[in-house]
Structures are given as structure tokens and as C-alpha cells.
N, C-alpha and C positions, 0 to 999 in steps of 0.2 A: 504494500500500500504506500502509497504515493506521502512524504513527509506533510505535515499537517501545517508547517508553515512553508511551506511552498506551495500551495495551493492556490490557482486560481482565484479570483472573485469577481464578480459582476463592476464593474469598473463604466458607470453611464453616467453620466449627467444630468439626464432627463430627469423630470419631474416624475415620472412615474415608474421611480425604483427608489426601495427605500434600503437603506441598508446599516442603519446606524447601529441596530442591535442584534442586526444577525452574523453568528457566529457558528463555527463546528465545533461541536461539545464531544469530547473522547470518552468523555463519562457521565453517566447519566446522576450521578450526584452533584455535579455541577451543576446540571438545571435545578435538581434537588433544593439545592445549597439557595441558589438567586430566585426563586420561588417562593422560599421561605421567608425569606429577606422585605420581600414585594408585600406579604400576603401574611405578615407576621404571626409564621408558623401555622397559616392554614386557616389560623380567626377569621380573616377577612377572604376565604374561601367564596364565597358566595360574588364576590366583585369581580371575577375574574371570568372569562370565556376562555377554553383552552382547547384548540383546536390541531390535531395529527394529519398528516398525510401518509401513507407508505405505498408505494407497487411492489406488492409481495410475492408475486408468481407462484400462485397455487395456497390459495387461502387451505385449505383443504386440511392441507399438509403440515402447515405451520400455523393453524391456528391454535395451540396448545403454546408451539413457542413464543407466539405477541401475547396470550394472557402473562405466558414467565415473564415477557419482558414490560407489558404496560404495570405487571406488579412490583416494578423495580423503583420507581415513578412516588414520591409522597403525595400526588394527588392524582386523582381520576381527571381525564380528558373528559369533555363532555362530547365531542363530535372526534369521530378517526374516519378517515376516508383512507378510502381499499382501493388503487388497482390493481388489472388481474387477477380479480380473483378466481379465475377458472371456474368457476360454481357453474351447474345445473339444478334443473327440478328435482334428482332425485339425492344427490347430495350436501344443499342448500342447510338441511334440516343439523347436520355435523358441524357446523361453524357458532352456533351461541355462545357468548361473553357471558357471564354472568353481571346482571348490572346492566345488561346494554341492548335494544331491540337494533336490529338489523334490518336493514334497508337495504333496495338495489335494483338493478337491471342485469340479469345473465346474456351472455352474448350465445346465438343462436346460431346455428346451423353448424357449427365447429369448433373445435376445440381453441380456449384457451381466453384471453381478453373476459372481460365484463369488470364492473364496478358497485360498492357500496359503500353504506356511512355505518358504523356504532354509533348507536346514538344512548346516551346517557337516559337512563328511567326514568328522572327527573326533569326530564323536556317535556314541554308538547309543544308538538309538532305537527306539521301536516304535509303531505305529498304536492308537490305542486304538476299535478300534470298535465296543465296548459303549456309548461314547461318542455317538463319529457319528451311530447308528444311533438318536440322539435326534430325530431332523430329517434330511429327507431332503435337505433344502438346505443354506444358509450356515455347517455348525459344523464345524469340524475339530479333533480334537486327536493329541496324539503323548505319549509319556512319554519325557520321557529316562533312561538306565538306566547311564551312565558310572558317577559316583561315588554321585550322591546323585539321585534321582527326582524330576524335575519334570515338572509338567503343561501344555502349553500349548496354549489355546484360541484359535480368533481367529472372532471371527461375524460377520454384514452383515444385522443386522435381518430375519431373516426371520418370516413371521407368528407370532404367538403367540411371539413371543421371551422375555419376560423366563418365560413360563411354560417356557421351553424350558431358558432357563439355568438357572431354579432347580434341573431337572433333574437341570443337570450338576453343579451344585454339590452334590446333596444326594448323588454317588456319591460323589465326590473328597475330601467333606470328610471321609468314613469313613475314608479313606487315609492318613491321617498324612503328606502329602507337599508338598510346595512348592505353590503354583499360582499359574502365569501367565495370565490372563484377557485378550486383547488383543483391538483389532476397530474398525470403525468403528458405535459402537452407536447414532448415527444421534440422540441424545437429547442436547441441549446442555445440559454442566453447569453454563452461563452465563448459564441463563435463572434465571429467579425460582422462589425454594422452591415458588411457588403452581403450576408445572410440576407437572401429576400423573404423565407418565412420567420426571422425574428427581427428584420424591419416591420411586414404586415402584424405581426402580434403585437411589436409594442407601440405603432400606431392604434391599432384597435384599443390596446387598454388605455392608453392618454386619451382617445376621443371619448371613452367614458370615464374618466375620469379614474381608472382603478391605478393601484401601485403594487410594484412587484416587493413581495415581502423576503422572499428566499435569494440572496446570494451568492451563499459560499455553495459549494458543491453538491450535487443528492448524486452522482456516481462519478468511482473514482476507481481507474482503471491504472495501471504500469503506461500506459501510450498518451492514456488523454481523460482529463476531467471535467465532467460536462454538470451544468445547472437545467434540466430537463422536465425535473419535477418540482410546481412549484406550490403558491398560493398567494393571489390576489383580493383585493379588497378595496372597497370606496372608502373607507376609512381607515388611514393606516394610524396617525397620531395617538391612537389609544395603546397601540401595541407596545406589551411592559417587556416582552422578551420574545424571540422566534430566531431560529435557525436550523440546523442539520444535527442530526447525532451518529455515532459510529457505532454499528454494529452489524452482526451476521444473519439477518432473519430475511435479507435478499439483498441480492447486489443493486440494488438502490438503497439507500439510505432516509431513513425517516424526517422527515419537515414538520416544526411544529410554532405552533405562534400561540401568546400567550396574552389574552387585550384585558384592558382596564373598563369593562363594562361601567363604571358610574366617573368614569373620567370625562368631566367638563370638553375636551378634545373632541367626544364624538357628538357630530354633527345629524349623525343619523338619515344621511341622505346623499344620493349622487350633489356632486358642483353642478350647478344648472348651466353647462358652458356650452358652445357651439359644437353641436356635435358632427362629426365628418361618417359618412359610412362608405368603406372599401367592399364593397361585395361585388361583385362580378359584373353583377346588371348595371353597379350603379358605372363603374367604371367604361364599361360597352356602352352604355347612354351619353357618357361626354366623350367617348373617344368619337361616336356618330355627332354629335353638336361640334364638335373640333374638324371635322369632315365636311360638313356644310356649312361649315362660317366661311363667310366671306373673307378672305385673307389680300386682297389686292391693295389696300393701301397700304397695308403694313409690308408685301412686299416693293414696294416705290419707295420705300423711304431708306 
């Protein structure tokens, strides 16, 4: 494994990467450790939202080893989102948390892909499948409806993706409500600006106003280390801690964000800014208007 500080990081300027407190944690008593710190020892437990990502390849099989490891942990996540989890109908039933009802979408016809959430007992929630029903594969969301409405997505690249997310963003952003975006989007934000699908992604999340929360690396290879998997939000200012952690439960590595639910910061709403959409039509429509304009005095001049 690749030294820990020599590692890459997300190095942007843009407005819509945030990266002041993400870090790669080699031990999960570190998080432990500044949790406690935050959350004086768990008392103010309840101010907290704490949110997981993992692409675990074959829930199945390692769902014994994420209970050992989310039991490593001084507090319960409320929301963990799953890709890959290889799940069917007939072994779907083999995966329960104790603590935690599961959600998701299995992917159909062949093996391997699909997505879920753990979702903490203590939620309610609701399925949003006006959502879903954007994609008949990789996209699931939920609302949470306890105190204050948030939205969480989690996708696995399915075709015509960012034309899919724009989708979801253009409902949610009407909604005045939080948004969690998470997933492995399959698009390393560690390649070079001249990448045209992580130009098109981090144009789409600036026109909504989202920020990229993950940084430092979720896979880390001897050749090359990539930021692949990550997690988005219209509200990043509340977030107390988030970053990567090292461990063996899949050769991605775990993402996790940690927000100040009663922190003054959250605004609880998209920026009502000018919004641009890149989706195919919109682009094929001015490429035809750029076709029929009339261009003769601009070339005389």
C-alpha cells in the first residue's frame, strides 16, 4: 500500500470541493478519538448526522465482517450506503444489521452491481420513488422526515448517468431541503481537469450548487490512486469531520462525513443560483441555434 503521506488529494479551487477536514484515518480510533471531542463523549449524540459510504463487492459475503467493523466505531452511523452489493431476491433476506432496516434496488438480469442504505431504526423515512423511477437500475433515494428533510442518493454509474443525475437534481433542488448525493461515480477526481467526464460532473454539481466532500483517496492501488467514491451535498459548512479510513472489507475504502445537525451553518436549502443544464438535448439544441444564426457580420469584421 501506497505511503499515506504521499498520497494524492483532490487539489481544485473550485467552489464546489470542500476539503478542509477530510483526511485518511489509518485507525478507526482516530475518528473515535475527534468524535468524542465534537460530541462530548456521545452526550450530544443526538446533534450529529453521520453518514458511511462503502463499494463492498458482495455484500453477501462480508456482511458479518462490516457489523465487526461498524462495531469498532463509538457510535452508530445513522445512514451507510452499499455498493455492489451483488444481492438478489433470494438472498437479500442474509444481509440484516441488527439496528438497521435495509433499503435498495438489486440489479437485474446478471450478476453483480446493485445498491443500498442501512438505515438506523431510529429514522423515518420514506422511499422517494418519483425519484427511482428515474432509472430503472443503480439510483436509490429515501427522505428522511424526523426533524428536518434530507435526501439521500447513492448511484453505481449506470448508462447515461450524469444525464440521469441531472434529473434528480433538477427535482430536489425545487425542494428546499438538504441533499446527500453518495455512490461510487466511477469518475476519478484525481485525474487531470482535461478528464471530460470529471469536467461534466463537477460542472453539474456547481450548477447545483453541491460540494464535493471526499478528497483524499477511497482506492489505493501500487500504480495509481484514485478518488472514485465519493459524497456530495448542498450543505457542506455543517460538516464536523469526513474522510476515508483504511481497511480490508474491499479494495475501496470506506467514506464517511460527520454534520452538525443544529449548526447555525445549515441553511437547509439548494443556493437559489442560475442554474446551467448539460444534458445532451440541451446541448444538441444550441449546437442547432449556433447552426442557424446568422454569423455574416461577425465574419466582416
Amino acid at each position: 500500500m501506497a505511503d499515506k503521506n504521499s498520497l494524492n488529494t483532490v487539489n481544485d479551487t473550485r467552489s464546489n470541493v470542500v476539503d478542509k477536514t477530510c483526511r485518511l484515518y489509518d485507525d478507526i480510533n482516530q475518528i473515535n478519538a475527534l468524535y468524542n471531542a465534537i460530541s462530548d463523549n456521545g452526550i450530544n449524540d443526538n446533534l450529529f448526522f453521520k453518514l458511511m459510504h462503502l463499494n463492498i463487492r458482495s455484500l453477501v459475503h462480508k456482511s458479518e465482517d462490516l457489523l465487526d467493523y461498524l462495531n469498532n466505531f463509538s457510535f452508530k452511523y445513522n445512514i451507510i450506503g452499499i455498493s455492489e452489493t451483488w444481492l438478489n431476491d433470494d438472498n437479500i433476506k442474509l444481509i440484516n444489521i441488527t439496528g438497521y432496516d435495509f433499503v435498495g434496488k438489486n440489479r437485474s438480469g446478471k450478476h453483480g452491481g446493485g445498491i443500498g442504505l442501512y438505515i438506523d431504526n431510529g429514522i423515518t423515512y420514506k422511499t422517494r420513488d418519483d425519484i427511482d423511477s428515474i432509472s430503472s437500475r443503480e439510483l436509490f433515494s429515501i427522505e428522511i422526515t424526523n426533524d428536518c428533510s434530507n435526501k439521500n442518493a447513492i448511484t453505481y454509474r449506470p448508462p447515461m448517468y450524469l444525464q440521469q443525475i441531472e434529473q434528480v437534481l433538477q427535482i430536489i433542488s425545487l425542494e428546499n431541503k438538504l441533499v446527500y448525493l453518495i455512490g461510487d461515480m466511477n469518475i476519478n477526481l484525481l485525474d487531470a481537469d482535461s478528464n471530460v467526464s470529471k469536467f461534466q460532473l463537477q460542472k453539474l454539481l456547481t450548477s447545483y450548487n453541491l460540494s464535493t466532500l471526499i478528497t483524499t483517496p477511497t482506492r489505493i492501488s501500487l500504480n495509481k490512486n484514485s478518488v472514485i467514491d465519493n459524497i456530495f451535498t448542498s450543505e457542506p459548512n455543517a460538516v464536523e469531520l469526513c474522510g476515508t479510513q483504511v481497511c480490508d472489507l474491499s479494495d475501496h475504502l470506506p467514506n464517511f462525513i460527520i454534520v452538525n445537525m443544529k449548526s447555525n451553518r445549515i441553511k437547509n436549502h439548494f443556493l437559489k443560483e442560475k442554474l446551467y443544464s448539460f444534458t445532451s438535448e440541451r446541448i444538441n439544441s444550441l449546437n442547432e441555434y449556433l447552426i442557424n444564426m446568422d454569423w455574416s457580420n461577425v465574419l466582416r469584421m
